[in-house]
Rosetta silent file (secondary structure, phi, psi, omega in degrees, C-alpha in Angstrom):
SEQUENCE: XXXXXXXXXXXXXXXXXXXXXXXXXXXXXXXXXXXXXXXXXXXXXXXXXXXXXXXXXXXXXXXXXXXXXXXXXXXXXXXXXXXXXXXXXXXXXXXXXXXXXXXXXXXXXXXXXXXXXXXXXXXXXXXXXXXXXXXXXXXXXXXXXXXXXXXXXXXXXXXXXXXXXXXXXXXXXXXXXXXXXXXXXXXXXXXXXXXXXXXXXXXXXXXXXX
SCORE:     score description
SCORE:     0.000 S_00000001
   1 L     0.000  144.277 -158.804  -88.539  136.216 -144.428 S_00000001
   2 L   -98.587   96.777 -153.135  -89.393  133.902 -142.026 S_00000001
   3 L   -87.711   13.104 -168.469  -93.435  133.111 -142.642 S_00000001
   4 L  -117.454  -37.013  178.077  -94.168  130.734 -139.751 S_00000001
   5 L   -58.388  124.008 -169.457  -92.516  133.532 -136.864 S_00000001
   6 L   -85.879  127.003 -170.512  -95.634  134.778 -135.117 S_00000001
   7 L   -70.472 -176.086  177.867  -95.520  139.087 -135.210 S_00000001
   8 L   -95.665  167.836 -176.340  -94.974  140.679 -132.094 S_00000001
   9 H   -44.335  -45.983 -136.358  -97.807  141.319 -129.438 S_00000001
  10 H   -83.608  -44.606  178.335  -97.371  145.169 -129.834 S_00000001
  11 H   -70.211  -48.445  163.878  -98.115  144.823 -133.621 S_00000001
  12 H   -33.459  -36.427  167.132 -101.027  142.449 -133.600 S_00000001
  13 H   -73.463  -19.730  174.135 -102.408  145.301 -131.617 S_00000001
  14 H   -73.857  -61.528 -166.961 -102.059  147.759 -134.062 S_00000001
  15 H   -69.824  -41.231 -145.780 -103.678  145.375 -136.604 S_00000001
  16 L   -72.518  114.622  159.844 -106.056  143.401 -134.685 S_00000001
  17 L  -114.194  138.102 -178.734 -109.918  144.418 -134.232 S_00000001
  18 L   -72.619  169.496  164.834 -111.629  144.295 -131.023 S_00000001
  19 L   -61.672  -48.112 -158.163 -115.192  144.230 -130.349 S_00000001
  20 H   -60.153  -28.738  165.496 -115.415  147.855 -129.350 S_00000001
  21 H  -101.185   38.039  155.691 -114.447  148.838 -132.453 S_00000001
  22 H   -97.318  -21.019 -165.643 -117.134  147.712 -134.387 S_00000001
  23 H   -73.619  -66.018 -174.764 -119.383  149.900 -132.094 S_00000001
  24 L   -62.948  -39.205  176.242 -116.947  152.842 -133.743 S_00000001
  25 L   -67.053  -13.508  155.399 -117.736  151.900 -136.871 S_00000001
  26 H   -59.118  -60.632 -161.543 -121.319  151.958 -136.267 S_00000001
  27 H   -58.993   -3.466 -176.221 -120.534  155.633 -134.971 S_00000001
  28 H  -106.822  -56.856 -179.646 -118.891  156.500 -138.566 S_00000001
  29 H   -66.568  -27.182  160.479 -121.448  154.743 -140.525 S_00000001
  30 H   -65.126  -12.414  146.732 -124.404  156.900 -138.976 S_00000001
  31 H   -57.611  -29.763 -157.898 -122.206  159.546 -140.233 S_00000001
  32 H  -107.602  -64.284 -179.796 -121.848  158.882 -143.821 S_00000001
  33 H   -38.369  -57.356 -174.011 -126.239  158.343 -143.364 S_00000001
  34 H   -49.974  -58.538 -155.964 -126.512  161.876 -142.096 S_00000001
  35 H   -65.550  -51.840 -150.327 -124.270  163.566 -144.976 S_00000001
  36 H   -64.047   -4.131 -177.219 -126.197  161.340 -147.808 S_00000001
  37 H   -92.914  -47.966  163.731 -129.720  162.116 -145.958 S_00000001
  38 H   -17.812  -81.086 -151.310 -128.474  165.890 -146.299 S_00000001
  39 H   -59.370  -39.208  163.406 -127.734  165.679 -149.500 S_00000001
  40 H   -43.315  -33.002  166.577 -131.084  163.872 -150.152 S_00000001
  41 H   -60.837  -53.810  164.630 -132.769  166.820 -148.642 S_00000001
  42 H   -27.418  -63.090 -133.274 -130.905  169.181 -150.961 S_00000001
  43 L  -100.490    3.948 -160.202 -132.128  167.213 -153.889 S_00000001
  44 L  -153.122  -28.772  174.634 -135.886  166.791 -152.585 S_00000001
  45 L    57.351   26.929  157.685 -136.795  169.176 -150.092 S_00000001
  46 L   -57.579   65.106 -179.282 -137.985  166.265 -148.130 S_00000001
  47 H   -24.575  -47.767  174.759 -138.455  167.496 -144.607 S_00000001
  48 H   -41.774  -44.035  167.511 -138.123  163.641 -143.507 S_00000001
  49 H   -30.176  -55.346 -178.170 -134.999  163.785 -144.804 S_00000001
  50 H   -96.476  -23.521  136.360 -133.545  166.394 -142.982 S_00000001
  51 H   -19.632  -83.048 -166.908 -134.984  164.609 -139.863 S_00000001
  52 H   -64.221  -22.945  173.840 -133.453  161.920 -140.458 S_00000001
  53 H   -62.196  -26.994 -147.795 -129.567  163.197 -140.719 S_00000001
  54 H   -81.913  -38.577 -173.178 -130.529  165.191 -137.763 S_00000001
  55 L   -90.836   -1.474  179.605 -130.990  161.700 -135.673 S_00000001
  56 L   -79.818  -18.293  177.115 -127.866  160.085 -137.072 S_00000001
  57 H   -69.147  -44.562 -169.369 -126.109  162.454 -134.427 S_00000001
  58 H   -84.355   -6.712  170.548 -127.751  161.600 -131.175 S_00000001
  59 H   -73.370  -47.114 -175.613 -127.358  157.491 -132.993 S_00000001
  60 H   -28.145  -49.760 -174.728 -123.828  158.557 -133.396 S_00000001
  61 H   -88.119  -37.741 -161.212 -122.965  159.614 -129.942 S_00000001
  62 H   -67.143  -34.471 -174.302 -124.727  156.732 -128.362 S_00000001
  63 H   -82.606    1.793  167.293 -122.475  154.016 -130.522 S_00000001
  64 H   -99.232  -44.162  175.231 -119.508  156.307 -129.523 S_00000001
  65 H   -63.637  -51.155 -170.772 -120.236  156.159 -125.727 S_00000001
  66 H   -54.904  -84.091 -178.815 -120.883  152.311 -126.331 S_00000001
  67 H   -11.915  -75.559  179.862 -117.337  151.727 -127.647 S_00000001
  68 H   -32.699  -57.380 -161.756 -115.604  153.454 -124.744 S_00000001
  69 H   -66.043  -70.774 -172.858 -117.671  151.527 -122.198 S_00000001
  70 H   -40.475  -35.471  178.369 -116.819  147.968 -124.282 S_00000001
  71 H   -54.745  -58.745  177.017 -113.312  148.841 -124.322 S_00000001
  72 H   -65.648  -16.293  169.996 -113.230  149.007 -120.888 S_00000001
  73 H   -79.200  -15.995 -175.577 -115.086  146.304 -120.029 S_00000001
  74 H  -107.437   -8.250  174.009 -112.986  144.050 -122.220 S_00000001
  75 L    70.557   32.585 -166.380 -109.623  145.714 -121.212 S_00000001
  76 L  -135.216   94.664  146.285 -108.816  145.886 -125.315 S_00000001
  77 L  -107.983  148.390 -173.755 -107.676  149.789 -125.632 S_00000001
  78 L  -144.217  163.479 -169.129 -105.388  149.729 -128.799 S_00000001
  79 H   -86.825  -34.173  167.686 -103.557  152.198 -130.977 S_00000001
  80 H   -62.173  -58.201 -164.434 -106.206  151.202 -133.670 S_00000001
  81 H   -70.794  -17.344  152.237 -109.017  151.449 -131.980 S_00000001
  82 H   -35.048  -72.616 -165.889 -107.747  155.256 -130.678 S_00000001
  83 H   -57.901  -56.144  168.438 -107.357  155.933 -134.356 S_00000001
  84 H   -34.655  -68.352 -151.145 -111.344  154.518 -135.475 S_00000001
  85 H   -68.672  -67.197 -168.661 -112.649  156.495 -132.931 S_00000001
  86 H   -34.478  -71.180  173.998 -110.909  159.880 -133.915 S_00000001
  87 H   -20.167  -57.505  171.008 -111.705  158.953 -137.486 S_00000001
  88 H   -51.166  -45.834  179.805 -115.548  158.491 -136.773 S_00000001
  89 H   -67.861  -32.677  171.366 -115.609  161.228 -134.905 S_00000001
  90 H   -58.806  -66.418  164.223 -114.464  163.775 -137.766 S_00000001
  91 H   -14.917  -74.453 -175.068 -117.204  161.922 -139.696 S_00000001
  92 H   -74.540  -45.557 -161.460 -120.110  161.853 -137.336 S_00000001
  93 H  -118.260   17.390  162.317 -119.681  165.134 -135.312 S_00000001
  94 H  -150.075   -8.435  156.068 -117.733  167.261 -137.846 S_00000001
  95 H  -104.561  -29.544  147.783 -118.247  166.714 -141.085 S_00000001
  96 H   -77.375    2.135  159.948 -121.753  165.825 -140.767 S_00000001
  97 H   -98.249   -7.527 -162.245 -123.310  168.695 -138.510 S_00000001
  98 H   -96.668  -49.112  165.576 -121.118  170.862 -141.098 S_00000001
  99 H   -67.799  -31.192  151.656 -123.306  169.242 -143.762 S_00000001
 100 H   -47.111  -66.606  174.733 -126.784  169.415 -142.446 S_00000001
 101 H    -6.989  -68.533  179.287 -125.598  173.253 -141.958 S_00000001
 102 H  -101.621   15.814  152.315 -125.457  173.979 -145.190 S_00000001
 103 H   -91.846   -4.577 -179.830 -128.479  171.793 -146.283 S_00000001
 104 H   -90.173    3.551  164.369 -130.380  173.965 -143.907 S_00000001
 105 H   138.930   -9.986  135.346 -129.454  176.594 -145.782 S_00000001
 106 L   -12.145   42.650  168.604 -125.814  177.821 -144.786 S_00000001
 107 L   -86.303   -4.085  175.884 -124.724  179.198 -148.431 S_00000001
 108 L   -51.711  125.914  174.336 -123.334  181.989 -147.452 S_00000001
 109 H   -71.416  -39.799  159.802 -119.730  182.469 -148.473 S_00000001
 110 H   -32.148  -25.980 -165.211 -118.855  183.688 -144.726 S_00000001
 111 H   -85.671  -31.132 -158.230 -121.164  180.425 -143.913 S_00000001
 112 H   -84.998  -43.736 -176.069 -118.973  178.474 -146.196 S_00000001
 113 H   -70.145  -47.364 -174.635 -115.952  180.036 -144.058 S_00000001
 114 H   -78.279  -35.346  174.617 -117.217  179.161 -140.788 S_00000001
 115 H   -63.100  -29.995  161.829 -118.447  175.502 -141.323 S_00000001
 116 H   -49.631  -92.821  169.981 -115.041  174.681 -142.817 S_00000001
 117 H    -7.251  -82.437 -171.920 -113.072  176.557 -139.554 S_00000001
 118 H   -29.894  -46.795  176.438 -115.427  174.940 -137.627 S_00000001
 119 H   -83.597  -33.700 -163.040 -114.439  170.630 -139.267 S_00000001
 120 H   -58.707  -69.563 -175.348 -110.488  172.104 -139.553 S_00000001
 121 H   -70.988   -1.258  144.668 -110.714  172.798 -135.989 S_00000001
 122 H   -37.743  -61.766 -162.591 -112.524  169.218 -135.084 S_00000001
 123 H   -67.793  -50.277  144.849 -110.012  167.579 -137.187 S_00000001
 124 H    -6.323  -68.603 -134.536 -107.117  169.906 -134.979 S_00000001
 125 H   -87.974  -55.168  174.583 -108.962  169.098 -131.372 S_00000001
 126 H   -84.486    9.473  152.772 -108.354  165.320 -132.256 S_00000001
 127 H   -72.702  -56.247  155.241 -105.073  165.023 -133.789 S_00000001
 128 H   -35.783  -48.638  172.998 -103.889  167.303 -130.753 S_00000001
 129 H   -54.851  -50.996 -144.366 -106.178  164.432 -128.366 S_00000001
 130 H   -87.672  -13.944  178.166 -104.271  161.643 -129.734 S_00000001
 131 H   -58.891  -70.663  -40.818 -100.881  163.298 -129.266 S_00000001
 132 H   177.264  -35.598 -160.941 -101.264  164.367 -126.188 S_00000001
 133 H   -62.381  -57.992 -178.948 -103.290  161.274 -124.375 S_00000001
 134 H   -35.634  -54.176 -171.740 -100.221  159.579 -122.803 S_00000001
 135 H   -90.664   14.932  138.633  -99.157  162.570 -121.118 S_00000001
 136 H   -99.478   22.015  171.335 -102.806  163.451 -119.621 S_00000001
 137 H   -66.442  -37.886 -164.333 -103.149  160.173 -118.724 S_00000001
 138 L    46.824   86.051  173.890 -100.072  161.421 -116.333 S_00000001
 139 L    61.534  -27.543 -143.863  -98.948  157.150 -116.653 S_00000001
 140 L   -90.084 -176.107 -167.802 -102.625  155.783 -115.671 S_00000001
 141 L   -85.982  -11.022 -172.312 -104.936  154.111 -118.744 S_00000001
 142 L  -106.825  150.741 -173.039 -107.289  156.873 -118.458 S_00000001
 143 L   -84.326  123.448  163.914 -107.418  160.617 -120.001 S_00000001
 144 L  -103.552  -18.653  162.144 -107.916  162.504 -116.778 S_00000001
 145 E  -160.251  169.727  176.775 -109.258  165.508 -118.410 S_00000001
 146 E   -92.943  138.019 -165.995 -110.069  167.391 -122.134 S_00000001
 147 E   -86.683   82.809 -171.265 -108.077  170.106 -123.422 S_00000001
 148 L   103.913  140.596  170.686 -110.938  172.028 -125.090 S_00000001
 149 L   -48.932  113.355  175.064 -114.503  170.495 -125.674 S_00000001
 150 L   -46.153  142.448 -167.890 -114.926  167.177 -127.264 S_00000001
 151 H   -50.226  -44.577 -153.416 -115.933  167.128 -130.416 S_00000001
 152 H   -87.830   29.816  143.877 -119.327  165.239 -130.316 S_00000001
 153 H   -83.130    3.107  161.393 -120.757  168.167 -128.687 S_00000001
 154 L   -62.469   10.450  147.502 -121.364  169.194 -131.874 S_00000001
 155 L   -59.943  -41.775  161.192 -124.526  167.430 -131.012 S_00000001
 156 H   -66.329  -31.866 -168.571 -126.059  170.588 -129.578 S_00000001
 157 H  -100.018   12.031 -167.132 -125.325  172.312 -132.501 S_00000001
 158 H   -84.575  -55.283  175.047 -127.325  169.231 -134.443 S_00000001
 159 H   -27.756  -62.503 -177.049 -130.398  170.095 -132.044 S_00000001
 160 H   -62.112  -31.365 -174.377 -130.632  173.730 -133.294 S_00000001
 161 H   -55.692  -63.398 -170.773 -130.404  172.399 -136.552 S_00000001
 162 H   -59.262  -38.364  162.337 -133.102  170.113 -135.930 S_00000001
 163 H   -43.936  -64.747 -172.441 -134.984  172.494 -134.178 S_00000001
 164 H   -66.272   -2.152 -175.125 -135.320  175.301 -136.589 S_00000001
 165 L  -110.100   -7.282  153.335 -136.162  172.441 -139.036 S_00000001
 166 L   -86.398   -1.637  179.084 -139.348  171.668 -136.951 S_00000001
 167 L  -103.346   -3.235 -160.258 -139.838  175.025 -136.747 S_00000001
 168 L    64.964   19.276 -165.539 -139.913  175.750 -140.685 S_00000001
 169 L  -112.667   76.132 -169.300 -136.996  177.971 -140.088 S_00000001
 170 L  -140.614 -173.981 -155.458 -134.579  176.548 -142.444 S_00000001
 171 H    22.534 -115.603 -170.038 -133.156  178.493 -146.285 S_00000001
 172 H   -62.081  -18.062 -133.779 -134.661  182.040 -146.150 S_00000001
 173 H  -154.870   19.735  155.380 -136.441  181.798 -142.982 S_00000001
 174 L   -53.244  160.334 -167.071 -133.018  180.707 -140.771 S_00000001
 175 L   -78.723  153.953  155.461 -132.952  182.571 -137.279 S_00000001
 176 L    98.265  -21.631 -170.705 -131.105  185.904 -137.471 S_00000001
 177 L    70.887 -127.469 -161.035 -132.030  186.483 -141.576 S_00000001
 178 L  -148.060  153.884  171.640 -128.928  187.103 -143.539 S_00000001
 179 E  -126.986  149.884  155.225 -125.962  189.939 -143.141 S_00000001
 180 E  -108.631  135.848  163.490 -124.147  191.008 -146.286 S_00000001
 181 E  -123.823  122.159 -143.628 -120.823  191.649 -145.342 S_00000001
 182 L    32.966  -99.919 -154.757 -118.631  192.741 -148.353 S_00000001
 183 L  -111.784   -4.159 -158.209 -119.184  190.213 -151.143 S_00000001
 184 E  -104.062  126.324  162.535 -120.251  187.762 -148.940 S_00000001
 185 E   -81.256  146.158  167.107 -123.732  186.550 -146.810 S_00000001
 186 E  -126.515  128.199  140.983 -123.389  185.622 -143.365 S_00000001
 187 L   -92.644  148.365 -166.681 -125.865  183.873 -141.626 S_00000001
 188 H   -68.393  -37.711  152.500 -125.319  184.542 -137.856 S_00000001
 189 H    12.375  -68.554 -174.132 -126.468  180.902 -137.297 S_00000001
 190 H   -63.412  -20.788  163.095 -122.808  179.890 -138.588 S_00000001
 191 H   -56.961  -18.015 -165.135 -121.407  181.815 -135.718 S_00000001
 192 H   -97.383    9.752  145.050 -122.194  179.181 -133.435 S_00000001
 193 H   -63.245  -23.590  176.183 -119.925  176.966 -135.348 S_00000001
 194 H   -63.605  -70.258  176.931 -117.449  179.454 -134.928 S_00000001
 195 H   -45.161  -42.988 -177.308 -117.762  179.163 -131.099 S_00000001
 196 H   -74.498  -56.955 -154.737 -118.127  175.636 -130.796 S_00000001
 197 H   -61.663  -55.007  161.992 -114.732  174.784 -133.251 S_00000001
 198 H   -23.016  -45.394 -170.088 -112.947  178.039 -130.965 S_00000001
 199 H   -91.309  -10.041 -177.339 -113.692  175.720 -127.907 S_00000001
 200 H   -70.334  -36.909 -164.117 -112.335  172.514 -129.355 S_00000001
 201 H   -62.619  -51.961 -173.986 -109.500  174.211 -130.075 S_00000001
 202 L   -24.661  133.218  155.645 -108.923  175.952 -126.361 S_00000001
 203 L   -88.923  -12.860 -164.089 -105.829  175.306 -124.346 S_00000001
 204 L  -110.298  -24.440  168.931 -107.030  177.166 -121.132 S_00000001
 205 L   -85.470  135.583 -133.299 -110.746  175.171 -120.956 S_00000001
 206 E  -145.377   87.662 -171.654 -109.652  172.201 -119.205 S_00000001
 207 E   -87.822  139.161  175.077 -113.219  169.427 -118.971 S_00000001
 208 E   -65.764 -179.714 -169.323 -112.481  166.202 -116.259 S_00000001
 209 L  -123.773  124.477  173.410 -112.919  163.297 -118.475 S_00000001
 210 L  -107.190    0.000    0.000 -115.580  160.914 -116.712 S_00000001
């Protein structure tokens, strides 16, 4: 092998990190702070706590918006940095609103069912994104619209979260109470996890990309 022959462009790009994608890597690491500020709630019943994961979302999104805009300003979209961002995003806006969930109290085994569905179909909406971008690009550099909602509206469902945790309405005293349904608790709460992963998923809602 020849160790002085310089790789090709197209591979440098694969390897190679841009600025833009440190900015995703912010957006990941405010992820991994939400689940361990969860779990810190779990273990402490620290209200602050559960605060603070709650604000790693709206940190999350902003260092996710930030990327995009640096990419474009620097003209360095890459097959890597495509991948980072999907990655982050399962991180920040689906496995960590799935984990607040069930520190606010989401123990239910139905609740157990839907926050899972709910990261499955996340993980789905962007594997399915990344396929898929060339041809709704239709040739141009840009995504002209989303097949389904983007995931880090799972920001909204961070809110309620946040809410009901300023409200004292977190373990027993979640909105809606508890259902038993067979062997199982439901809180209805977990439905709207249902709804939101169901829209990630959609082929027929069809958002411009801006």
């Amino acid at each position: 092998m020849d160790r002085g022959r310089k790789p090709p462009r197209h591979f440098s790009m694969i390897r190679g990190f841009h600025l833009a994608d440190f900015f995703t890597l912010a957006n990941a690491a405010c992820g991994i702070a939400a689940v361990f500020f969860a779990m810190l709630f779990v273990a402490t019943h620290a209200r602050h706590y559960f605060f603070a994961a709650a604000a790693m979302a709206p940190a999350a999104f902003i260092f996710d918006v930030l990327d995009g805009m640096v990419a474009r300003w620097r003209h360095e979209h890459s097959p890597l940095g495509r991948e980072l961002d999907s990655l982050a995003d399962v991180i920040s806006f689906g496995v960590a609103p799935a984990t607040l969930a069930f520190a606010a109290g989401l123990h239910g085994g139905w609740d157990w069912l839907a926050l899972i569905y709910f990261v499955c179909c996340g993980v789905s909406r962007l594997a399915r994104f990344n396929v898929t971008a060339e041809d709704l690009s239709q040739g141009g550099t840009k995504v002209a619209y989303f097949e389904g909602t983007p995931i880090p509206t799972s920001v909204l469902l961070t809110a309620v979260l946040a809410f009901a945790g300023w409200q004292d309405r977190l373990g027993d005293n979640l909105y809606g109470g508890t259902w038993m349904i067979g062997p199982w608790a439901l809180h209805p709460l977990a439905l709207l996890f249902v709804l939101s992963g169901s829209m990630m998923i959609s082929k027929t809602l069809k958002i411009p990309k801006l």
